[in-house]
N, C-alpha and C positions, 0 to 999 in steps of 0.2 A: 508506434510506441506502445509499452507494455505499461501496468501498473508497477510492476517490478523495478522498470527502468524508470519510471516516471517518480521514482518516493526515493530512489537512491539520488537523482538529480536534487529531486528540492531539497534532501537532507543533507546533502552536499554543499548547495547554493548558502544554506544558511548555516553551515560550520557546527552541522549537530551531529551527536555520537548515536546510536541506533538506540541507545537507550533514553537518551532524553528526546528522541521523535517517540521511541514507543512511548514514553510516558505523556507525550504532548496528547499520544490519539487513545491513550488509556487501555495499553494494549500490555502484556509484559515483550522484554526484549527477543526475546524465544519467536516469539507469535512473528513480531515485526519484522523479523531475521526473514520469517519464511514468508511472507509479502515481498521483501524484496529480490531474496533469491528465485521465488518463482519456485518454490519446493513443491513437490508432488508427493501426497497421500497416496498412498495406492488401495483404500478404503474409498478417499474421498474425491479425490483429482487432486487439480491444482488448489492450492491454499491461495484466494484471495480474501482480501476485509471485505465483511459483512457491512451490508446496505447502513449502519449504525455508524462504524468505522470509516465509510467511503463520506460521509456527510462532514466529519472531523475532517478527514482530509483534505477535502473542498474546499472546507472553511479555513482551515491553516492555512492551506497555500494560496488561497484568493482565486481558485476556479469555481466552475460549476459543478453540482454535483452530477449532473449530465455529462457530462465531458469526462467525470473520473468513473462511471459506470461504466461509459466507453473504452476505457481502457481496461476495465477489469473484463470488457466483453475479447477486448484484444488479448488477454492474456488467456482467456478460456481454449481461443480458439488457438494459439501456439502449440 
């Protein structure tokens, strides 16, 4: 599992619009778009949340922030 797929799941699970997840992790809805689609920079690579944003995520959904690093490492290497 990706980060990508993994934030479209919880955002899913708890019946949230992409806008009130990005505002739950204090991101704007743009940003959050591209965490879940797995958007590619071609400056930068892939767009995932910053160690900042991977901590909120953690903490929202009730994991580890271990476990959500691991999936951003999943999604590097896609």
């Amino acid at each position: 599992m990706t980060i990508s797929e993994y934030l479209k799941m919880e955002r899913q699970k708890r019946c949230l619009t992409q806008e009130e997840m990005a505002s739950k992790l204090g991101v704007s809805r743009t940003t959050y778009a591209t965490y879940e689609s797995a958007w590619v920079d071609i400056r930068y690579g892939k767009r995932v949340p910053a160690p900042r944003i991977a901590r909120k995520i953690a903490k929202l959904t009730g994991c580890s922030t271990e476990y959500i690093n691991q999936l951003i490492d999943n999604e590097r290497k896609k």
